[in-house]
C-alpha positions, 0 to 999 in steps of 0.5 A: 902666742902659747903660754909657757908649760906650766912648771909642775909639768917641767918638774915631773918631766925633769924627775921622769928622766932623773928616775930613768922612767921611759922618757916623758914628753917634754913641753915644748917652748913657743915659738919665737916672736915674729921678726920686727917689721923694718921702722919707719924712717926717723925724722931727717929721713934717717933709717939707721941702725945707730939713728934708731938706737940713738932716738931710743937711747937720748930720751933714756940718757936724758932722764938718767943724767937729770935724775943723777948728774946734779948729785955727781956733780955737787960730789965731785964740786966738793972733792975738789973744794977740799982738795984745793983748800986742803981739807982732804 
């Protein structure tokens, strides 16, 4: 894969035009990626699009709702304690 144009080429490029110098020769940006090869099928034979999302996203999910859900859940307990008792 090409590396990027270095910014200092950008810039002078960007400057050249500004001044109204003969155009200077911008870099050009890579090519874009290969296109993904098809996945394999995920367990269960699935090949859709919403099961790839889905055996991507639950680990994802799962780790934001223990990480966060304990701390929602202690708030809200608490909200409603109060609002019960009237201690708002």
């Amino acid at each position: 894969m090409a590396a990027d144009p270095p910014i200092d080429a950008i810039l002078e490029s960007i400057r050249a035009r500004m001044a109204g110098d003969a155009p200077a020769a911008v870099p050009e940006s890579p090519p874009p990626p290969p296109p993904v090869a098809t996945p394999a099928p995920l367990p269960g034979g699935d090949t859709t699009l919403e099961a790839l999302v889905r055996s991507i996203l639950e680990p994802q999910l799962q780790a934001w709702l223990d990480t966060n859900l304990p701390e929602m859940v202690e708030r809200i307990a608490q909200a409603e304690i109060r609002r019960l008792t009237g201690r708002e």
